[in-house]
C-alpha positions, 0 to 999 in steps of 0.5 A: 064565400069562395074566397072564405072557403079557400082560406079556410081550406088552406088553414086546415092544410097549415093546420094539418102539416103543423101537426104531421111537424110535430109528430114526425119531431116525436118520431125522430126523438123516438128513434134517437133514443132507440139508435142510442139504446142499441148502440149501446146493446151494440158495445155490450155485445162487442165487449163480451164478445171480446172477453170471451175470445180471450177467454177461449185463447187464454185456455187453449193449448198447443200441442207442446202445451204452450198457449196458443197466440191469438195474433197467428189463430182465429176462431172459425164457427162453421154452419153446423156449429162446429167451432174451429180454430185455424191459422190465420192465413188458411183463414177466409177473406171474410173470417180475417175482417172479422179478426180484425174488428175482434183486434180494434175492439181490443184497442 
């Protein structure tokens, strides 16, 4: 009876990991379709963005009225929202990696 008893119990517990199995393989193809989803929400976002960092650059003007060359200029928004654009090399360390995740976008 006892011996019945512990290969009942470990039926069960084959049981119960064969089920825990399955519902952690439909988790993970979950999570795969979600990561997949916001990847692509990920590029969308990226791409707009980079759309309209030309478009701002294609109608801004110096003071002489020639375009302002976005390779020399980078677009700064300060905490308060206020939008900046400034030299690149007054530019923050943090500002000029942003910039350059702007520029690979626009590869």
């Amino acid at each position: 009876v006892a011996a019945q008893k512990c290969r009942k119990r470990k039926l069960n517990a084959i049981l119960n990991l064969e089920e825990d199995v399955c519902n952690l393989q439909t988790q993970k193809e979950s999570l795969k379709k979600e990561h997949s989803q916001c990847s692509k929400s990920i590029n969308q976002i990226k791409q707009k963005l980079n759309s309209l960092y030309h478009d701002i650059f294609s109608r801004l003007r110096d003071d002489q009225g020639r375009p302002v060359n976005p390779r020399q200029y980078v677009i700064h928004c300060s905490s308060n929202g206020s939008v900046f654009i400034i030299p690149k090399h007054l530019a923050k360390p943090e500002q000029k990696q942003d910039n350059r995740k702007e520029q690979k976008l626009e590869m």
